[in-house]
MIPA-727658 format. One record per residue (C-alpha): residue number from 1; residue in three letters; x, y, z. Coordinates in steps of 0.001 Angstrom, whole numbers, plus 500000, padded with zeros to 6 digits. Example, Ala and Ser with C-alpha at 12.3 -4.5 7.8 and 13.67 -1.06 7.14 Angstrom:
BEGIN
{1; 'ALA'; {512300; 495500; 507800}}
{2; 'SER'; {513670; 498940; 507140}}
***
This chain:
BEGIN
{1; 'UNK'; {758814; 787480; 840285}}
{2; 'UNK'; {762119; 788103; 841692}}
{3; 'UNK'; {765466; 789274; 840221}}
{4; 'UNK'; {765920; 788027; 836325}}
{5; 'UNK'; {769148; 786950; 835885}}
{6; 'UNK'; {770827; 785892; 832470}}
{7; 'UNK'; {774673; 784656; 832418}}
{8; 'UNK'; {775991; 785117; 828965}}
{9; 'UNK'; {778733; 782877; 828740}}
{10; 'UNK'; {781993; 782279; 825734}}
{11; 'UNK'; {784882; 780326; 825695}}
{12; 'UNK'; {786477; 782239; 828006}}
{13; 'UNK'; {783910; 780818; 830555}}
{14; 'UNK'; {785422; 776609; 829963}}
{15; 'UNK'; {788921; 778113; 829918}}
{16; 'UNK'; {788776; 780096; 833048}}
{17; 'UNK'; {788621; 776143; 835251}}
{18; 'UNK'; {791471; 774814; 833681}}
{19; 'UNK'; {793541; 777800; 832728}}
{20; 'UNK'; {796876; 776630; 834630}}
{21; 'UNK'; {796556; 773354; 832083}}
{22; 'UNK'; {798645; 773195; 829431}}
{23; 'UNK'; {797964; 774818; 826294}}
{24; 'UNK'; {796660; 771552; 824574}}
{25; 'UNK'; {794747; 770219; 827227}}
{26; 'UNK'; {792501; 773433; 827304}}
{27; 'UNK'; {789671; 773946; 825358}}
{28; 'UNK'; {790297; 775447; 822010}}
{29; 'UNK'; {790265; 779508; 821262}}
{30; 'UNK'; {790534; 781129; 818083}}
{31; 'UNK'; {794352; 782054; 818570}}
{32; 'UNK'; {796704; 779447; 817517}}
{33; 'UNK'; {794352; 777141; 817461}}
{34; 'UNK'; {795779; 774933; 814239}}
{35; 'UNK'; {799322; 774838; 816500}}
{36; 'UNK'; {797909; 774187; 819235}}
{37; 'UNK'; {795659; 771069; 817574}}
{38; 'UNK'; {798245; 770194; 815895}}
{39; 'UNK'; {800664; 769767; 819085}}
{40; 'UNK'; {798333; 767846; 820959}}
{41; 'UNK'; {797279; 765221; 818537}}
{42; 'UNK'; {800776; 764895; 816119}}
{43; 'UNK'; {799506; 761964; 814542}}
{44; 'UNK'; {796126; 763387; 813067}}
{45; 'UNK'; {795627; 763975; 809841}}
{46; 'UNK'; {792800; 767223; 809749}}
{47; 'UNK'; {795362; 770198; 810523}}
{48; 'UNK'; {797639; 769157; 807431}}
{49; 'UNK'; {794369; 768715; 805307}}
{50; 'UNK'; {793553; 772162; 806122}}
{51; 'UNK'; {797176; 773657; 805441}}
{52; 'UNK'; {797421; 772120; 802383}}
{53; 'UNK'; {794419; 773454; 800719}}
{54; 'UNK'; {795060; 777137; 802047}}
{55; 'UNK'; {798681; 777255; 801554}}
{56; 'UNK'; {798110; 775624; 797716}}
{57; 'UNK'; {794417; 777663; 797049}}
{58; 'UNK'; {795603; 781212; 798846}}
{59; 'UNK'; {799339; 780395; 799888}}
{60; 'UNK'; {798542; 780976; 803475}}
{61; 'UNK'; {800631; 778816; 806167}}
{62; 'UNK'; {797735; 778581; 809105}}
{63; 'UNK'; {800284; 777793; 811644}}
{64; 'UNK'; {802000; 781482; 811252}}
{65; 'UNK'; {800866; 783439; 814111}}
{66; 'UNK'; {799189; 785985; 812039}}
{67; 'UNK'; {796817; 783399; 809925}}
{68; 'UNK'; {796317; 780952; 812779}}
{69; 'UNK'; {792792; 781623; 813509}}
{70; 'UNK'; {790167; 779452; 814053}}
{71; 'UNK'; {787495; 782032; 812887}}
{72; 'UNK'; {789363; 783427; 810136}}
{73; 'UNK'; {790132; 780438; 807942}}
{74; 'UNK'; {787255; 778832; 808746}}
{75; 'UNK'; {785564; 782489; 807626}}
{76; 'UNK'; {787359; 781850; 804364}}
{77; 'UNK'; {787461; 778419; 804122}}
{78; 'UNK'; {783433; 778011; 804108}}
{79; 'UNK'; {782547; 779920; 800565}}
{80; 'UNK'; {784829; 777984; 798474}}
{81; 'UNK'; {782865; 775028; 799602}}
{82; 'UNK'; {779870; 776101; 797120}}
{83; 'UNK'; {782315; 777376; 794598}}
{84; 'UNK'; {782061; 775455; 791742}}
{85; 'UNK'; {785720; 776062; 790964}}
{86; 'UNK'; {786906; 774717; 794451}}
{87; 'UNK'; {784298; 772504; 796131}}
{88; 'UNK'; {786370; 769323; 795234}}
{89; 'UNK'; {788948; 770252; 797153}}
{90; 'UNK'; {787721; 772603; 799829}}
{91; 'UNK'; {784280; 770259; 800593}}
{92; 'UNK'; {786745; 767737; 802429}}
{93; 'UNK'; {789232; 770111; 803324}}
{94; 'UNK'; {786283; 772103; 805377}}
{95; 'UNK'; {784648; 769108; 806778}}
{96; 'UNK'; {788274; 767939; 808161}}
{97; 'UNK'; {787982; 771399; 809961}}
{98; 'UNK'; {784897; 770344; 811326}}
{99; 'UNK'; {785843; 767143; 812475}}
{100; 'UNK'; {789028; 769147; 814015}}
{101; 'UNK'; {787180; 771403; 815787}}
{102; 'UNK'; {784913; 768829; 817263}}
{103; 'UNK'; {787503; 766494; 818389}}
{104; 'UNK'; {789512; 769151; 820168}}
{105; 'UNK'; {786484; 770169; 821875}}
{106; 'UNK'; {785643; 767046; 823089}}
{107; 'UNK'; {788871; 765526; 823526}}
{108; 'UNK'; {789903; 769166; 826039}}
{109; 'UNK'; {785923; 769040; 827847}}
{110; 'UNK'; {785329; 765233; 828090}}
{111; 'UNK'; {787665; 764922; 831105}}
{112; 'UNK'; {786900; 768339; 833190}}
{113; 'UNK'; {784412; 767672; 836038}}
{114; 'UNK'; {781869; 769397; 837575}}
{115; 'UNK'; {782601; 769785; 841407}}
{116; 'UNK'; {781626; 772961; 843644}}
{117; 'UNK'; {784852; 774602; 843115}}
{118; 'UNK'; {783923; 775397; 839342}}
{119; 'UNK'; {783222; 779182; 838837}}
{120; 'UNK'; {780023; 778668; 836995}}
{121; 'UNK'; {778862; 776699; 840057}}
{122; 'UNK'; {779882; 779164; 842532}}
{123; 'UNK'; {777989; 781901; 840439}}
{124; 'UNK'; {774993; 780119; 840547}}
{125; 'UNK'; {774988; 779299; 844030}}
{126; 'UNK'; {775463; 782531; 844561}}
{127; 'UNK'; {771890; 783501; 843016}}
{128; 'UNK'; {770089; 780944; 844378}}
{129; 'UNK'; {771830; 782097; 847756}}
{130; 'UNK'; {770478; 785686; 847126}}
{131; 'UNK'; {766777; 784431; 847014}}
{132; 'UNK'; {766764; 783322; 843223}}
{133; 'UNK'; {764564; 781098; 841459}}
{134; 'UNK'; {765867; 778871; 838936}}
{135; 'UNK'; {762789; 780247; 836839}}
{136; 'UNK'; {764551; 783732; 837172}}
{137; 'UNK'; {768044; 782576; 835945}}
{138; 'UNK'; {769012; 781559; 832157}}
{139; 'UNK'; {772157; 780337; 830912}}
{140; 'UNK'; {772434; 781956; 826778}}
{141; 'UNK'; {775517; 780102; 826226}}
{142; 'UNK'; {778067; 780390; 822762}}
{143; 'UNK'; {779555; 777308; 823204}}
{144; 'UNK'; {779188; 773675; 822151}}
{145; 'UNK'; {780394; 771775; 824972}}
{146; 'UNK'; {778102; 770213; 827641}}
{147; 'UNK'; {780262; 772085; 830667}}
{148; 'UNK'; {776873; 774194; 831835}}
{149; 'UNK'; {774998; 770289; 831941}}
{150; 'UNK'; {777739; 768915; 834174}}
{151; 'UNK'; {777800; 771398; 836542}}
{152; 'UNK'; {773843; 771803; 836716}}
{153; 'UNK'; {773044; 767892; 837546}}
{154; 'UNK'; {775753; 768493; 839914}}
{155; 'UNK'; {774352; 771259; 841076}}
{156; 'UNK'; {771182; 769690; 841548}}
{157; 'UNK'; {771912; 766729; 842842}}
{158; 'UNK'; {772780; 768476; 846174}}
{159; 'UNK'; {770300; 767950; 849072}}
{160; 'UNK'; {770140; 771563; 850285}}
{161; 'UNK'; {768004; 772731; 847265}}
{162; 'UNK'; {765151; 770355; 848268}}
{163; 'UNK'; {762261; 770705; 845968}}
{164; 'UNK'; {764187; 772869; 843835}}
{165; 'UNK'; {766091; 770571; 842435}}
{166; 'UNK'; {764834; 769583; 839221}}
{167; 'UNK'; {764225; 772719; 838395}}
{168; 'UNK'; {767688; 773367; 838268}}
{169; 'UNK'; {768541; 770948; 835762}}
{170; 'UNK'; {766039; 769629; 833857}}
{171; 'UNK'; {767132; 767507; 830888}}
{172; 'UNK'; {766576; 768278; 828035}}
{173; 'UNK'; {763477; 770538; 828718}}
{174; 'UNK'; {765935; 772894; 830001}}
{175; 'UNK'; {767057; 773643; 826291}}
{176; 'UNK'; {763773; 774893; 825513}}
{177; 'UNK'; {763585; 773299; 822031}}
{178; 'UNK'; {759867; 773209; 820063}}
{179; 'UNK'; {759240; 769622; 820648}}
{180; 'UNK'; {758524; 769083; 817027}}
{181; 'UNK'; {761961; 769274; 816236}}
{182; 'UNK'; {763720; 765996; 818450}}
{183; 'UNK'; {764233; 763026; 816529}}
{184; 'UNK'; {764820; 761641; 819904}}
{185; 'UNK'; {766457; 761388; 823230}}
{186; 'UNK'; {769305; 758295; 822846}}
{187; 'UNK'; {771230; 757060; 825716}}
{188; 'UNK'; {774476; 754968; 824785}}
{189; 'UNK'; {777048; 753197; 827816}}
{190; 'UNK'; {776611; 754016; 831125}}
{191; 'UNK'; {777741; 757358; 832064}}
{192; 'UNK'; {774580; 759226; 830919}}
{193; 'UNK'; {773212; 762478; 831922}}
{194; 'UNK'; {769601; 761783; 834135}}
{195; 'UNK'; {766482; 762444; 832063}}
{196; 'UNK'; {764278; 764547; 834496}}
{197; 'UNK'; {760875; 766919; 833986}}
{198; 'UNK'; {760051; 769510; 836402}}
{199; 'UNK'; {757010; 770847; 837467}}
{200; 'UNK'; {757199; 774755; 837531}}
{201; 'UNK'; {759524; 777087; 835561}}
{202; 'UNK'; {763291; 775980; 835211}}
{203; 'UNK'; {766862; 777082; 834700}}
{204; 'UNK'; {766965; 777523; 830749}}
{205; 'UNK'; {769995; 776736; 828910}}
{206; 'UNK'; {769748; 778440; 825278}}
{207; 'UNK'; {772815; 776792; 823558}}
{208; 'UNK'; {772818; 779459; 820412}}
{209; 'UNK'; {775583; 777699; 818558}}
{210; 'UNK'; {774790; 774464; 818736}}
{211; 'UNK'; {776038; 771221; 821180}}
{212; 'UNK'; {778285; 769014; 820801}}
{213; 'UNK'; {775282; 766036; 821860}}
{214; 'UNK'; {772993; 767220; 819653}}
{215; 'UNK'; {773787; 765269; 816454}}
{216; 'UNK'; {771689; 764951; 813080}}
{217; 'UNK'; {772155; 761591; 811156}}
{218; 'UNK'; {773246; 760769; 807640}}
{219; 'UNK'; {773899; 758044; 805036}}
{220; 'UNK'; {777414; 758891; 804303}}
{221; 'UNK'; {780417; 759847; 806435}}
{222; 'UNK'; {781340; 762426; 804462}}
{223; 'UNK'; {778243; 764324; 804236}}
{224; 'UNK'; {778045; 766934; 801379}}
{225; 'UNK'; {777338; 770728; 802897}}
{226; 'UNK'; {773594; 770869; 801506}}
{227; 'UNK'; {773278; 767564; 804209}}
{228; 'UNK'; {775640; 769065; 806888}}
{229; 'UNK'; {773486; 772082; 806698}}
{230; 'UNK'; {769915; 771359; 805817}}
{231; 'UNK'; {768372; 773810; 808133}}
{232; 'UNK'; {765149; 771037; 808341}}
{233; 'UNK'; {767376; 768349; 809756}}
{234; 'UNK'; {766072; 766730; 812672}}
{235; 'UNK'; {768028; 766511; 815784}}
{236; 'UNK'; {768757; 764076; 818833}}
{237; 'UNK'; {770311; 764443; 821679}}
{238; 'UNK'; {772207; 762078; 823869}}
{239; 'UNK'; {772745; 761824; 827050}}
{240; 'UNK'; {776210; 760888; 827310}}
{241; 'UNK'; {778216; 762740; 829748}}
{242; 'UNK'; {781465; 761813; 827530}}
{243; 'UNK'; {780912; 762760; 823960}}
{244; 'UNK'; {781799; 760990; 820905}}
{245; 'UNK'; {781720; 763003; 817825}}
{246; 'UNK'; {781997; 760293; 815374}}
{247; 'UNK'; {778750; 757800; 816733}}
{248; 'UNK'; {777786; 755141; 814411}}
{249; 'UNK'; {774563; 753896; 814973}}
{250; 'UNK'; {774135; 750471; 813524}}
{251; 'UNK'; {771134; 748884; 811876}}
{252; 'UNK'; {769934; 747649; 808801}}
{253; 'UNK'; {772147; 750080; 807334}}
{254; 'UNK'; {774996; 752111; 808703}}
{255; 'UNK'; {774504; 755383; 809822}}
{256; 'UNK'; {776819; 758375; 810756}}
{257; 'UNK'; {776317; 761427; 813027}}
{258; 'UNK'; {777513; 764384; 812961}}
{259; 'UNK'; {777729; 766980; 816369}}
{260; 'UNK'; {775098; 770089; 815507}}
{261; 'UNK'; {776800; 773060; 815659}}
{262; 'UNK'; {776776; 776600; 813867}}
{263; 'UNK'; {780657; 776740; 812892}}
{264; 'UNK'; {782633; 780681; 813414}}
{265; 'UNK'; {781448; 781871; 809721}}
{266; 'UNK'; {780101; 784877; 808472}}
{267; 'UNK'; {776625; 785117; 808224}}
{268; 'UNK'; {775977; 782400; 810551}}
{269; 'UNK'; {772050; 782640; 809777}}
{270; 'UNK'; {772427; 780582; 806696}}
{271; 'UNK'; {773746; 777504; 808443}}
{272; 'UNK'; {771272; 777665; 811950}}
{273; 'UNK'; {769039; 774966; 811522}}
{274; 'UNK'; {765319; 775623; 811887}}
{275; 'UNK'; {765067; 774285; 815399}}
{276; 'UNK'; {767220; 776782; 817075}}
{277; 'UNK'; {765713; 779894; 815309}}
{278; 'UNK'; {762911; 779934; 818540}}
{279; 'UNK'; {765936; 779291; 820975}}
{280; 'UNK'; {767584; 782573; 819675}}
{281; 'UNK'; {763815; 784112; 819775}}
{282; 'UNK'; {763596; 782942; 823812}}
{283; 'UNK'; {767496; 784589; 824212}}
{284; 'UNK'; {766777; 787555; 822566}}
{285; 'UNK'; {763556; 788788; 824976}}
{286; 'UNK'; {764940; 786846; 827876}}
{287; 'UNK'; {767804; 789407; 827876}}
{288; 'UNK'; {765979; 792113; 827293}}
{289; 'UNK'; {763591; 791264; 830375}}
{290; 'UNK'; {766915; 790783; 832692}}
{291; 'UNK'; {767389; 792934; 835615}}
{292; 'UNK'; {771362; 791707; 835041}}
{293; 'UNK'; {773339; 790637; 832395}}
{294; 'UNK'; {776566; 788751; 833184}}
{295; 'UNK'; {778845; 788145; 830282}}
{296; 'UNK'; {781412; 785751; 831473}}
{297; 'UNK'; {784297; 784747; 828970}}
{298; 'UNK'; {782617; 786366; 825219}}
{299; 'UNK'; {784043; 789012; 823607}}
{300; 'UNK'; {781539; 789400; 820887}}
{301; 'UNK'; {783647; 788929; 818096}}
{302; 'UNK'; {783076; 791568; 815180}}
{303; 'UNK'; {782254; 789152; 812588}}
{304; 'UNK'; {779739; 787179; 814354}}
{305; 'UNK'; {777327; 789733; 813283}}
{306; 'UNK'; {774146; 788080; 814174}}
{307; 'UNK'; {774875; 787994; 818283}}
{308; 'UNK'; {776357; 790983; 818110}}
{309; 'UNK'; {772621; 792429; 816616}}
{310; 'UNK'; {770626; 790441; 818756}}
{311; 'UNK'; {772816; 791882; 821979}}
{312; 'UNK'; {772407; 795122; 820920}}
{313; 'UNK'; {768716; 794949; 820083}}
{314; 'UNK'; {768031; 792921; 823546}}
{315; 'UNK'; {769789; 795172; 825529}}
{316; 'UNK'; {768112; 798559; 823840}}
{317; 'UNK'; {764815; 797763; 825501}}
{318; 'UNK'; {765818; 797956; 829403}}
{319; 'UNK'; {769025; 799718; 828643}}
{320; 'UNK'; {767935; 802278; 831302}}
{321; 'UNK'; {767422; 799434; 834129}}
{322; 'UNK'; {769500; 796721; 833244}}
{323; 'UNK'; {772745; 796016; 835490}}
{324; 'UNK'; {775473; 794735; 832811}}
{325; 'UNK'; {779035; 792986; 833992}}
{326; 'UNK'; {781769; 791762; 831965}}
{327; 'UNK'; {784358; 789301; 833068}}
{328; 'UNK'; {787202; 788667; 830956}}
{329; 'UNK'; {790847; 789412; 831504}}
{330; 'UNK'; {791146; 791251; 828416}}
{331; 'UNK'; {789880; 794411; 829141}}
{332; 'UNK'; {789296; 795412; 825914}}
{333; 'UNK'; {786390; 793512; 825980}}
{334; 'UNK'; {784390; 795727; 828232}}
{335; 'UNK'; {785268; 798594; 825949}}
{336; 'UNK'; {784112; 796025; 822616}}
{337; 'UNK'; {781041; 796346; 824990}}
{338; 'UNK'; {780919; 799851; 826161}}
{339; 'UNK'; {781162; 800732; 822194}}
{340; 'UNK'; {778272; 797977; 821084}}
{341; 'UNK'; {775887; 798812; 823410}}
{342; 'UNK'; {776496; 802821; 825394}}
{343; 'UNK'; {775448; 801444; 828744}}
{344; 'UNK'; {774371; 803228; 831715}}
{345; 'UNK'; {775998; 800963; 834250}}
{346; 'UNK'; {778718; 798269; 833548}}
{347; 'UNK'; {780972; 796799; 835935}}
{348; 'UNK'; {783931; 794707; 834670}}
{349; 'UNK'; {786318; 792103; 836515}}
{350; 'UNK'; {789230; 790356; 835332}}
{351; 'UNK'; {788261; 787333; 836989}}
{352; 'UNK'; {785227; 785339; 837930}}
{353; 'UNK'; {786838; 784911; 841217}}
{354; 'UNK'; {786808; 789077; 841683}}
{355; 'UNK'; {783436; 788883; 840719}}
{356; 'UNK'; {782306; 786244; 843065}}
{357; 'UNK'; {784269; 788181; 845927}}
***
């Protein structure tokens, strides 16, 4: 067995490609982010939904710099849902949040491509350079989009990995999901991600949030939250490469989808449905069996409690061996980490690029 690599990875990781974009073409953060929807798609009607409910329920303007946070009114948004008192008003108030989150992600991801000068490429390359195995390397990833997809069947599709290949993208094996719980693998147009097993051990990606083409289905467009978050829902997954987070799929009846992701609220654990709880199992020992730990673009955020634990438990058991790295041009992330987890080593960079030099 050779070196065992895991590459944590935030949104700091999808911004770091397109960070001379403007604002409201990049993918979303949790600053500003109900300005910054709201500039790039004036016409839509989710951002106001969710303004008027806080500023009439809590008198809260989200588009003030100091409420505009993605994580924080979603964080306070999400109770009043099963509040008796409230539900009427916050149910569709919260699922226009959802929708809003979705599209922005989508709408900012669809259109950036994977090519060899993308930083997550050149990391990886770099591995498999240094003698790695795509067995040896996992990809524990916080966010929804399908970025780390693109730039693996890119990545594979290059002739100088030879037999290698589809081992380093392997779809969907590669999200190492209990087969029991796939209602299916759809397709849908014609620019669709390659279907591909692998004989051997592959690159894993462990998406612990969720995916924006994973999707369950449901009757209604407007799904209550005991559908939304039924943690026995099946899911599919398609293979578009360019999502759609409103698919209708049309038979006797029509039915609506809805992306499957674990939204930025406290005590995420009650929303994860059942098929990811063995995904965060696999992340959990696959970090604490790494020889390195590369945490590219998360900065752990102190209310997302549950990664925070399972860092800190993962980490505990090689704490003494493990090499840990931190890229992120706040530094105060390294120090979030230095405080979370007392390592022995830790080397941080402001930039993938410094790390890759």
């Amino acid at each position: 067995m050779g070196k065992r690599t895991v590459l944590l990875l935030g949104a700091g990781a999808s911004v770091a490609d397109v960070a001379t974009r403007p604002q409201k073409s990049r993918p979303p953060l949790d600053a500003l982010f109900f300005r910054i929807s709201a500039a790039a798609d004036p016409e839509s009607w989710r951002a106001y939904k969710v303004a008027e409910y806080m500023r009439q329920t809590y008198g809260i303007d989200i588009f003030a710099p100091e409420h505009d946070s993605l994580e924080g009114i979603m964080s306070r948004l999400y109770p009043d849902i099963f509040n008796h008192a409230l539900a009427k008003d916050a149910q569709p108030a919260f699922r226009a949040l959802l929708q809003l989150f979705n599209r922005r992600l989508a709408n900012t991801t669809n259109g950036i491509h994977a090519t060899q000068k993308r930083l997550l490429y050149r990391m990886i390359v770099r591995l498999l350079d240094e003698g790695g195995d795509p067995g040896d390397i996992a990809i524990i990833t916080f966010n929804q989009d399908i970025q780390v997809e693109k730039i693996l069947e890119h990545l594979g599709q290059a002739k100088r990995w030879g037999s290698i290949a589809s081992r380093l993208f392997a779809f969907p094996d590669m999200y190492s999901m209990d087969a029991g719980v796939w209602r299916g693998v759809t397709g849908g147009g014609n620019d669709l991600f390659t279907r591909s097993t692998a004989e051997g051990d592959v690159l894993r990606v462990l998406k612990l949030h969720g995916s924006l083409n994973w999707y369950s289905i449901h009757g209604s467009s407007e799904p209550s939250p005991s559908a939304m978050f039924n943690p026995h829902r099946q899911l599919s997954v398609t293979r578009r490469r360019t999502i759609l987070t409103d698919m209708v799929l049309r038979g006797k009846r029509k039915r609506y989808t809805l992306p499957v992701i674990v939204p930025p609220v406290n005590h995420k654990s009650a929303v994860l449905p059942d098929a990811l709880n063995s995904v965060w199992g696999l992340a959990e020992r696959l970090i604490a069996n790494a020889d390195d730990v590369v945490i590219f673009g998360y900065s752990c955020p102190a209310l997302d409690f549950e990664s925070a634990n399972l860092i800190t438990r993962a980490h505990r058991a090689r704490a003494e061996s493990t090499t840990l790295s931190v890229i992120d041009p706040n530094g105060s992330v390294a120090t979030r980490y230095i405080d979370l987890l007392a390592p022995k080593r830790l080397s941080y960079y402001a930039t993938a690029s410094d790390f890759l030099a």
